[in-house]
Every structure is written in C-alpha cells, then in structure tokens.
PAKE-174791 format. One record per residue: residue in three letters; residue number from 1; y, x, z of N, C-alpha, C in turn. Coordinates in pm, whole numbers. Layout:
<pts>
ALA;NUM;Y;X;Z;Y;X;Z;Y;X;Z
...
</pts>
This chain:
<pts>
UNK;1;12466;12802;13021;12407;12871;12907;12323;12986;12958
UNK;2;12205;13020;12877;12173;13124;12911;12190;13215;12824
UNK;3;12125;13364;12865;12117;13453;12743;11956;13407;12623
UNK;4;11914;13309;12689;11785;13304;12542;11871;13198;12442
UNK;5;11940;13169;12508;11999;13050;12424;12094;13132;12305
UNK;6;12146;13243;12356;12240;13295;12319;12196;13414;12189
UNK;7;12077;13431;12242;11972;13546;12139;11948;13388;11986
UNK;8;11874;13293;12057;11812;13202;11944;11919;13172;11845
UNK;9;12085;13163;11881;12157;13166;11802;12196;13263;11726
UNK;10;12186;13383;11765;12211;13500;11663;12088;13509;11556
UNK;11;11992;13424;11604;11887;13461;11520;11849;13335;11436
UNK;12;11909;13209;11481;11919;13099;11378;11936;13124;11241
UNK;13;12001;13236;11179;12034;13227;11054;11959;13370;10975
UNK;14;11926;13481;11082;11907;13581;11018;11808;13685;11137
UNK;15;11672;13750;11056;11628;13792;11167;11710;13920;11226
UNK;16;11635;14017;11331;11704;14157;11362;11606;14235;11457
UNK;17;11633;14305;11467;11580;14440;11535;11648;14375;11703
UNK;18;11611;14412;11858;11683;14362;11959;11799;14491;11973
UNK;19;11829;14629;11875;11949;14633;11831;12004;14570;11762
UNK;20;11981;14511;11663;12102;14436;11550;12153;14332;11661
UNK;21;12035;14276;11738;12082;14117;11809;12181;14207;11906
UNK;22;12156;14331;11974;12286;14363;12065;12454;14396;11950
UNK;23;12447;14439;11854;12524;14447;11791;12582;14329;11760
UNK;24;12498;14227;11696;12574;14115;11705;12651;14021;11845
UNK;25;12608;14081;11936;12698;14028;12077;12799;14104;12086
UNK;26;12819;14228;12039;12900;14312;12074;13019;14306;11943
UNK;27;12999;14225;11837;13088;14200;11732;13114;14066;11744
UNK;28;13013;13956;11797;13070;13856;11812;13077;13758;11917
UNK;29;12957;13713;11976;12900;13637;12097;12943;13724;12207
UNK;30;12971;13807;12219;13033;13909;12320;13123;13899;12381
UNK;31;13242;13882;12261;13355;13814;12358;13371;13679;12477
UNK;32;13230;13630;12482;13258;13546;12577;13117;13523;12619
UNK;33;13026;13589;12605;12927;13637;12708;12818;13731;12661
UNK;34;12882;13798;12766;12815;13959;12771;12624;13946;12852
UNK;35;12607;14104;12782;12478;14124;12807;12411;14267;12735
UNK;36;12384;14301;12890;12364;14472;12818;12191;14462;12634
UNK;37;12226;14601;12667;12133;14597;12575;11958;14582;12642
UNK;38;11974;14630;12761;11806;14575;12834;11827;14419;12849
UNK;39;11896;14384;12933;11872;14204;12916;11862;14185;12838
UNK;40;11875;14209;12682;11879;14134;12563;11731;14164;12527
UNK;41;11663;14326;12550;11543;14313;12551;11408;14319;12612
UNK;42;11441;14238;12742;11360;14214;12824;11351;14026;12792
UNK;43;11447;13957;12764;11466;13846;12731;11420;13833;12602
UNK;44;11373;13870;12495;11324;13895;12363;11168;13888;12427
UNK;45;11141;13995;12503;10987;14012;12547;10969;13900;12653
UNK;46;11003;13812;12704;10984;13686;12799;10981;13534;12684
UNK;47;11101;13570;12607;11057;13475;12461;10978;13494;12383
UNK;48;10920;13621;12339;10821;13585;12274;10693;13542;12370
UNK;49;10675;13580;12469;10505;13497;12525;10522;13367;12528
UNK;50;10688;13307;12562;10699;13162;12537;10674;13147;12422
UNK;51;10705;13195;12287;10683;13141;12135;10811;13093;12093
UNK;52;10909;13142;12190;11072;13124;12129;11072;13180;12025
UNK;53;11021;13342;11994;11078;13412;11926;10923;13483;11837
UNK;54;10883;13538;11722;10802;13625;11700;10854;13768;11596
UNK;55;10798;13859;11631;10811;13998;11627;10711;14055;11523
UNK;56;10776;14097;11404;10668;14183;11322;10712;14352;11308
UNK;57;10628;14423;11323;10617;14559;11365;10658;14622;11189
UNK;58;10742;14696;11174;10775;14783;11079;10794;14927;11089
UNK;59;10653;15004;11032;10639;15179;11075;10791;15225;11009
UNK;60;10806;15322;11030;10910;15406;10977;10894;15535;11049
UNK;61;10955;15628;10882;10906;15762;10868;10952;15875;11016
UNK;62;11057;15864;11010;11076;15920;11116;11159;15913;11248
UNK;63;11115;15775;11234;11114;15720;11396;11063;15617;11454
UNK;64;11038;15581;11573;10963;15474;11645;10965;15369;11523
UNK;65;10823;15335;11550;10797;15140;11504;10919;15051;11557
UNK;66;10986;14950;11425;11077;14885;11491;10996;14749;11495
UNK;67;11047;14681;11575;11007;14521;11559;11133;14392;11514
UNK;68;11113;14363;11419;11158;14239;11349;11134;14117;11434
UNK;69;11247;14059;11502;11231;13922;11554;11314;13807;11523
UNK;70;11226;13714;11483;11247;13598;11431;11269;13475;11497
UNK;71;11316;13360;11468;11317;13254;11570;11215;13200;11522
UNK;72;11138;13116;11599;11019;12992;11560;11060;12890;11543
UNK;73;10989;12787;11497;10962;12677;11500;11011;12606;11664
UNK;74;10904;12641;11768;10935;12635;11891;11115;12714;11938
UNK;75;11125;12811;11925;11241;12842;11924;11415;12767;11861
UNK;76;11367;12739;11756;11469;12629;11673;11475;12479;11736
UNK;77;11345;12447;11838;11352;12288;11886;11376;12302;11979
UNK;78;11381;12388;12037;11503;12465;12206;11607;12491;12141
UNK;79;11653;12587;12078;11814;12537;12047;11867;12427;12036
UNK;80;11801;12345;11956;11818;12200;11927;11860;12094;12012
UNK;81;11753;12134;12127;11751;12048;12221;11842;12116;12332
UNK;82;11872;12236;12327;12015;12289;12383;12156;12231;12387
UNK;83;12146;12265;12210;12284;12232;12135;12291;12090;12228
UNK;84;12214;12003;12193;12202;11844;12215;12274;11823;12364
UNK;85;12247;11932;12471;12255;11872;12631;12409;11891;12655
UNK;86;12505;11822;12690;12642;11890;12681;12644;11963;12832
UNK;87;12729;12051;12761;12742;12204;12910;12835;12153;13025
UNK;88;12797;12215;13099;12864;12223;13243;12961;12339;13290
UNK;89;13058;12261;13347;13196;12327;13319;13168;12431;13459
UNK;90;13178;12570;13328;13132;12708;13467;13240;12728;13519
UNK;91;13186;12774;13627;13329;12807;13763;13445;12965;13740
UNK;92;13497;12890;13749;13591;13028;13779;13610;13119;13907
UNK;93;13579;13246;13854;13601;13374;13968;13651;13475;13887
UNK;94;13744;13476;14001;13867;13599;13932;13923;13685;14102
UNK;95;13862;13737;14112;13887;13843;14242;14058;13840;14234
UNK;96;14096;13862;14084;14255;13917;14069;14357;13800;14167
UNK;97;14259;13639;14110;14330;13549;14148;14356;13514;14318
UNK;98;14222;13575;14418;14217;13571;14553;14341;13685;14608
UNK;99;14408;13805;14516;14474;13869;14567;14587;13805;14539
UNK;100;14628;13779;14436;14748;13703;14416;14798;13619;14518
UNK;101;14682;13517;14559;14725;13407;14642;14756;13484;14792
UNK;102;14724;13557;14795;14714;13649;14954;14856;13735;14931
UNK;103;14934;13784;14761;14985;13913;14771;15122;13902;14841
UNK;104;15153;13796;14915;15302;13807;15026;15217;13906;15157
UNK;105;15100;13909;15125;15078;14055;15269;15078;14225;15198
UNK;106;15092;14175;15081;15050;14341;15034;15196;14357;14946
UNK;107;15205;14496;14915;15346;14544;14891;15332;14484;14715
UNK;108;15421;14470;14693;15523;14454;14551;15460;14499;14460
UNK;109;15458;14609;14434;15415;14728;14314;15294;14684;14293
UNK;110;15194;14696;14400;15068;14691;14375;15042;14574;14285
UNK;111;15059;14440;14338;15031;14346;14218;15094;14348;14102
UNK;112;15271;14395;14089;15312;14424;13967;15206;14510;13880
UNK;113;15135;14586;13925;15074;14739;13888;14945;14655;13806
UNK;114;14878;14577;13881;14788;14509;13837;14768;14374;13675
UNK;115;14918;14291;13790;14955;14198;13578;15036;14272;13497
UNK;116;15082;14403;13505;15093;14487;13400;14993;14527;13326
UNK;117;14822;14591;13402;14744;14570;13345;14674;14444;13304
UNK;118;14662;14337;13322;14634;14248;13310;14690;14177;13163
UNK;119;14824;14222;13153;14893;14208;13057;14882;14268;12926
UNK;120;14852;14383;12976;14821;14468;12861;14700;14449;12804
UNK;121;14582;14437;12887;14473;14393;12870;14441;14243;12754
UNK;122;14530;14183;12802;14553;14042;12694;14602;14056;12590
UNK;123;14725;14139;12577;14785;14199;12411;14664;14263;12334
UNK;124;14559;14359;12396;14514;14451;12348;14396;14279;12288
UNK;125;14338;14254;12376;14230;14134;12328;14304;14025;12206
UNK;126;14377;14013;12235;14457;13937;12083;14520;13977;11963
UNK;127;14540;14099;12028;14570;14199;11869;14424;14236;11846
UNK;128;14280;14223;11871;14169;14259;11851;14088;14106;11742
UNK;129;14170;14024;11821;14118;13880;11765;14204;13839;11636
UNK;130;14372;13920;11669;14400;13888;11480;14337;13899;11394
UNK;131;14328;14072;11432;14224;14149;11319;14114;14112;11321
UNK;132;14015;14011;11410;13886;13937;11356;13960;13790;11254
UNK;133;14085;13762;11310;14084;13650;11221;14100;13672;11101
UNK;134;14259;13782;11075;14232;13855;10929;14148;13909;10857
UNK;135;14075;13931;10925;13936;14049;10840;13832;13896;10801
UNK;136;13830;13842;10855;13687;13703;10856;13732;13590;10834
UNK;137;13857;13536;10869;13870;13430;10849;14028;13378;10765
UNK;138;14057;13467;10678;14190;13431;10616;14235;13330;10564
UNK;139;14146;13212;10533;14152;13099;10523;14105;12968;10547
UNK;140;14101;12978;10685;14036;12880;10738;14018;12759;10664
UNK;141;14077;12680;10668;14040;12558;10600;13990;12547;10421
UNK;142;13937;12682;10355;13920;12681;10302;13741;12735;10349
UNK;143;13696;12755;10468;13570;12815;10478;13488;12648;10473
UNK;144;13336;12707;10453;13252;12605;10497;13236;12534;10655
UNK;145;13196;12440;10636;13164;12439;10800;13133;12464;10895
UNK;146;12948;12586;10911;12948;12645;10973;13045;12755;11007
UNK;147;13101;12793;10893;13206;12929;10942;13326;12876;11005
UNK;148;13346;12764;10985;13439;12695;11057;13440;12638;11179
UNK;149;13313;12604;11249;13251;12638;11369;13279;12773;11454
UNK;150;13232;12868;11390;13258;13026;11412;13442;13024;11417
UNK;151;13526;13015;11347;13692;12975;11341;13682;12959;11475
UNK;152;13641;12806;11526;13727;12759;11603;13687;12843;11748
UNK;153;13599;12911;11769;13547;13023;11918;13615;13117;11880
UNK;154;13685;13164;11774;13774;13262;11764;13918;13211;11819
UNK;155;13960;13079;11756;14094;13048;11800;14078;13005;11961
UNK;156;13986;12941;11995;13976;12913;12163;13988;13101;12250
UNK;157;13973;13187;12150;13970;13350;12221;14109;13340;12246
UNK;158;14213;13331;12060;14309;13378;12079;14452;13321;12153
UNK;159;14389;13147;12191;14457;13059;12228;14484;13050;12417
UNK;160;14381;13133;12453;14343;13175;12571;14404;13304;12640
UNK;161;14410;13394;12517;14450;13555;12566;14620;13523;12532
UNK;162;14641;13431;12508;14830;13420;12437;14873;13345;12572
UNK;163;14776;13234;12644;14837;13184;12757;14793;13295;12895
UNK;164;14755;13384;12892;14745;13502;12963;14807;13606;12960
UNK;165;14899;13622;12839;15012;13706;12816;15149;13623;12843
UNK;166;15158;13466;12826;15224;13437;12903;15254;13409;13062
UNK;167;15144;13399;13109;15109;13399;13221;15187;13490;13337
UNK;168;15121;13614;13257;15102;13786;13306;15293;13762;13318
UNK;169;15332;13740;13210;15537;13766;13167;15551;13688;13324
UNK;170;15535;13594;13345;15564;13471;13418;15573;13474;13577
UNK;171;15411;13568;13569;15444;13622;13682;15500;13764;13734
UNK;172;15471;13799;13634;15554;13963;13697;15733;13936;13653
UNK;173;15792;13826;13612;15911;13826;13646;15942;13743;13767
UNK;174;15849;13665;13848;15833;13609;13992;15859;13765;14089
UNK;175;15777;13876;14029;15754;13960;14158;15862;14044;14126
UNK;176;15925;14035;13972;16025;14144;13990;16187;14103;14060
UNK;177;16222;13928;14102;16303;13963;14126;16278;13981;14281
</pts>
C-alpha cells in the first residue's frame, strides 16, 4: 500500500483541507498506517500534477488561503484499480522480537521491564478501540455496509491488541518463574 492510496480513500467519500485528510489518519487510517502531516502534503502536491487529486483555493479572512482537495475521476480509477490488485503480505519487524530471541544473554528485568510495557501498551490500544467501537459502532449488524467494512478494521485492531495482551501475560510469566 501506499500513502496515495491511503489519501484517495479518505477522500473517496468527502473532500478536505491536507489538514482534515491528516486528521482523518489520526482518528482513523492511523491506527494502522501512519504518516506525518508533510508526507501527507507533499503526496497531495505529487497527486495533483498526476490528476489523482484537484485542489480549489478558498480565501479566508484571517488566515492563509486554504485548498480544498478532491479526488478525480483519474483518482477514483486508481483506487479502483488498487482496491482490485490483492495485497502482499508485509513483513514483519519488531526489533522487540530480535531481543527476545537473544534475551538468555541479557538479565531478567530488562525484558520483563519491556513486555510490561508492551503490555500496557496493548491494554491502553484496546481500551482506545472499545471506545471507537462504542462511540461508532454500537450496532454492528445493524450498520450499512460500507460502515460495516469500516467495523471489521476496527475488530481486526481489537482482535490483534487482545492476542498481544495475551501474549505479553504469557510471556512475562515464562520470565517470571
């Protein structure tokens, strides 16, 4: 995936400012791939000379011209033809995981010290994803389909951070005895 792929979808349904589009990564597409707020608009300004995307200029009183960007025509038959290609299964790198496999050379604590945070880190991300499921999605099978699309990248979050809190238990009772 890339990040244009990732902009054309926030903008499939609704235009934005390349703040609103960072806001919307940071409320939703975020949780599972990040991207500061310059990549998002340096990648806006590389799509529009392609004709992914077009931009209408709106003055305002007292502050900078904003620009409104939209998806195209051209833009919507690249998603399309995105959606269409099935993805390739990205690699995993986890630094945490190269120490683990190594940690019979390093003392005790230290890795305990680490899937404690690690642990905590996963409670905190799934008590973050209740409250997206409660707040947005209280009845799933009662939403439409696209929002039910949207559902199921929420439950793959919370189904993920629950086998990482078991994980985390699993192994720090390996190192504690």
């Amino acid at each position: 995936m890339s990040l244009r792929h990732a902009i054309l979808v926030t903008l499939s349904d609704t235009e934005g400012t390349g703040y609103e589009i960072t806001q919307r990564f940071t409320s939703g597409l975020g949780h599972f791939w990040q991207a500061s707020h310059q990549q998002i608009y340096q990648e806006l300004k590389r799509m529009a000379r392609e004709k992914l995307v077009s931009a209408r200029a709106v003055a305002q009183e007292t502050r900078p011209t904003k620009k409104i960007h939209r998806i195209t025509a051209t833009g919507r038959k690249e998603l399309k033809r995105w959606l269409s290609v099935p993805s390739k299964r990205q690699p995993t790198r986890n630094a945490f995981l190269i120490k683990l496999f190594a940690a019979h050379l390093i003392d005790r604590d230290h890795i305990i010290t680490e899937l404690e945070a690690q642990l905590a880190h996963h409670r905190d991300l799934l008590a973050h994803y209740g409250e997206l499921e409660a707040l947005h999605f209280p009845e799933p099978e009662k939403l439409p389909f696209k929002y039910r699309c949207m559902y199921l990248s929420l439950t793959r979050g919370i189904a993920s951070e629950s086998a990482g809190i078991q994980w985390c238990e699993d192994s720090l009772a390996v190192f504690r005895k």
